[in-house]
Steps between C-alpha positions, in 0.01 A plus 500: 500500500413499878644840575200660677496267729885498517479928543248433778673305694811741463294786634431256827831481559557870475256527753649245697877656502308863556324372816813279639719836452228722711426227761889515558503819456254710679365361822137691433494163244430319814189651586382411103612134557295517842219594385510246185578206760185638688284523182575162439544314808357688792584737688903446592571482902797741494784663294645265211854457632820685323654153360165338328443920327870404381446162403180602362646790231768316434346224341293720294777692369689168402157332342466841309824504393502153376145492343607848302799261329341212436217680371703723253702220406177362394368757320832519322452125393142586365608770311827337293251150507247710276718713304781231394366149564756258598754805604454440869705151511722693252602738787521265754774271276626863437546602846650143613750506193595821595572372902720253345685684281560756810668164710691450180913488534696856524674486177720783325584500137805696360537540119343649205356486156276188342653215757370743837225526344439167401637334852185772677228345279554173655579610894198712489273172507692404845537770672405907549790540709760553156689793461721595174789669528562644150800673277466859461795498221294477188591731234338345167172547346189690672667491866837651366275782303307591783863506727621761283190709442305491850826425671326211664636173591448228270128361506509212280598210699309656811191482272571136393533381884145669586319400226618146580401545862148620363214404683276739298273414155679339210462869353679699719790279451459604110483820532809534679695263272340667205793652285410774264596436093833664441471791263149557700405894389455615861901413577426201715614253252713220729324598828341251711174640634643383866827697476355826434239411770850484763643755337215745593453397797831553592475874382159532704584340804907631474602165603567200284424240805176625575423503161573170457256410829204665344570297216476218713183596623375576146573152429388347857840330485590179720793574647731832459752579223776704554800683378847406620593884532399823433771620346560565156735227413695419201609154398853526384730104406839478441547271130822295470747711334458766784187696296278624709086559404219705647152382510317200537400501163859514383621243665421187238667724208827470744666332172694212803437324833352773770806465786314695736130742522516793756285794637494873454526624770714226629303454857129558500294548743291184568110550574383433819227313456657305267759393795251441741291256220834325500568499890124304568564278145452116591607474119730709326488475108768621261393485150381359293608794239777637295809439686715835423168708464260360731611326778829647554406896529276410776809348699730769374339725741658461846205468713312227352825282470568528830089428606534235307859337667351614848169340470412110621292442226543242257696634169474336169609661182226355188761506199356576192391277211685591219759742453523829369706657215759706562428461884581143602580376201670077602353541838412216666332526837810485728625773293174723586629463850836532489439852373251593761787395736747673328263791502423542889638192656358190652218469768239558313416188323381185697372319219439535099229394342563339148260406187588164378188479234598503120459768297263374138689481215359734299467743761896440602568545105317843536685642793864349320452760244492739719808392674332374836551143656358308775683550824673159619400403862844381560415395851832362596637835420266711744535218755869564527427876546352425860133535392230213453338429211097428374469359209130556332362493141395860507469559119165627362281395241453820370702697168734583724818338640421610850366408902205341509316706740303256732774233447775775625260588820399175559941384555485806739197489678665132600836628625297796722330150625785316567680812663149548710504102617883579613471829694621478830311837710529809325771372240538219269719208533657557187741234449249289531293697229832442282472105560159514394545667197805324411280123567188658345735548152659203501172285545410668125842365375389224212890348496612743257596848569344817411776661359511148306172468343496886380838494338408178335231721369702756383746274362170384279416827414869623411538726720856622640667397830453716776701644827774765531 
């Protein structure tokens, strides 16, 4: 292992940075280094002068200093080399993947539920600099329990966002995902081992944000995750007819098309530090994420709309995959942002990201009997709307009709490079940004439209028409 030798020559260069300090120090040190310089040389004609004793105890304090860090680094090295062979290029990959990830692009994420979470898997791999802005209007399942018995905010999607930013052990990640069996004896049936983590740490600490940070730390998250507000909102929508339902769990048993989705209390306060993640965004991403019960109650609360209009980052709104029953039920993907404009106006969409990849047959056959259809990227539509358009095949292969992670990051990461090639001094060209996008999705065009190929899909697979 080499580490005597390595502890020796560390305990020279103690001596080294003790005798530089005393030489500089105390001028009796003088006399010592006199009578050295005599021992050695001769006897010494006359007084060593003030700037070589300087000189002198400088350099020894600097040699110390620098033989004490390269020897402990050493020793380090010896130490890891004998007890995990092969681990010390493992840290050094670590520590340089880690430098990169810290240059990575400033990019803010606003939604909730499985698309937030699924959109973080793949940013995380690009950049540490990614922070979620999530919902705090969940009512259903373990979060809404735990709202009305601890009177805590909603941990669920919180706890889906960090253990997606996880840079911990795979088991960690388990544990806090792990749901207890319902009709469990101890009365934790339905509760996710990571809410009631939250939850008491939000009783503990009295404060549901820095709850939420320890979690983080628990974790060893990359990036930061949090909630829109503190307050404790409800999600209210207006159904056509004029009914009006409470709770984002009641909003899909509306019984007709959701006309509007509010906020009780009407004006909440915005977190700070959510603002300020927005003000130094270079990219600003809405969704994707239910539209009424993800993405929307984050821009329902005053301050982050307004972060969002005021900011000079890049804006692009990732519409969902498929659509949801009893939510967006005929929704195509202009629709999806025609009621985010309806909602809080425009500004604050530059661009909208689209999926263009087909959904399997048996898989689309699946999600038909549950009432839920592909969402048409009717790109004509959204162009009109004053936004650009990027069309990608985002679909994954997994059970699921949803974002491919990696695919999804990958179509950002290259807008936060093409907005990065444009900047002009501290803020982005962004027109230009636009052209590029607009260039980059036509170059993927094959002749046919999207909106063309996937309803000659669904004209295959007998689907109903679309649009409202």
């Amino acid at each position: 292992m080499r580490v005597k030798r390595w502890l020796l020559s560390f305990a020279v260069g103690v001596a080294l940075v003790v005798l530089g300090s005393v030489t500089l120090l105390d001028g009796r040190a003088i006399d010592v280094l006199q009578r050295w310089f005599a021992w050695l040389a001769g006897p010494h004609p006359g007084p060593f002068p003030q700037g070589l004793v300087t000189v002198a105890g400088t350099a020894a304090a600097v040699s110390g200093v620098l033989i004490m860090v390269l020897s402990a680094g050493a020793v380090i090295r010896s130490i890891v080399a004998a007890l995990v062979p092969g681990a010390e290029t493992r840290i050094a990959e670590l520590v340089q993947r880690e430098r990169q990830l810290g240059r990575g692009p400033r990019i803010v994420v606003v939604g909730g539920g499985t698309g937030l979470s699924t959109l973080l898997r793949g940013v995380k791999e690009f950049t540490s600099n990614v922070t979620a802005i999530v919902t705090v209007a969940d009512d259903g399942g373990s979060s809404g329990r735990l709202r009305k018995e601890m009177r805590v905010l909603p941990p669920g999607d919180i706890r889906n966002c960090l253990v997606a930013l996880a840079d911990s052990e795979p088991l960690m990640a388990r544990l806090f995902q792990y749901r207890f069996p319902e009709g469990d004896p101890t009365g934790l049936g339905g509760h996710t081992f990571g809410n009631l983590f939250i939850a008491t740490m939000s009783a503990i600490t009295g404060d549901f944000e820095q709850a939420v940070k320890e979690s983080s730390r628990v974790l060893a998250v990359r990036g930061r995750v949090l909630p829109s507000t503190l307050e404790d909102v409800i999600l209210a929508a207006e159904c056509e007819g004029g009914a009006v339902v409470e709770g984002e769990s009641a909003l899909a048993t509306c019984g007709a098309p959701i006309k509007r989705v509010f906020l009780r209390p009407r004006d909440p306060v915005a977190l700070p530090e959510a603002v300020e993640a927005i003000a130094g965004a270079e990219l600003i991403l809405l969704g994707p994420g239910s539209l009424f019960t993800s993405v929307l109650p984050n821009l329902l609360v005053p301050g982050i709309t307004e972060a969002v209009r005021r900011s000079r980052a890049l804006k692009v709104y990732v519409c969902n995959v498929m659509t949801e029953p009893g939510e967006t039920d005929g929704f195509a993907a202009s629709d999806h942002l025609k009621a985010i404009f309806e909602h809080v106006g425009r500004g604050i969409v530059d661009v909208v990201l689209v999926n263009t990849g087909l959904v399997p047959a048996k898989l689309a056959e699946r999600y038909r009997q549950e009432g839920a259809y592909p969402v048409i990227p009717d790109s004509d539509t959204l162009r009109a709307l004053g936004v650009s358009v990027v069309e990608e095949d985002l679909m994954s292969a997994s059970d699921y009709a949803r974002h491919d992670p990696e695919r999804l990051a990958g179509a950002i990461v290259s807008l936060v490079v093409e907005a990065r090639a444009s900047a002009r001094g501290s803020h982005y060209n962004r027109g230009r940004v636009l052209d590029l996008a607009s260039a980059r999705a036509g170059r993927r065009r094959d002749g046919a439209t999207a909106a063309g190929r996937v309803a000659s899909r669904r004209k295959a697979q007998d689907q109903p028409p679309y649009g409202n």
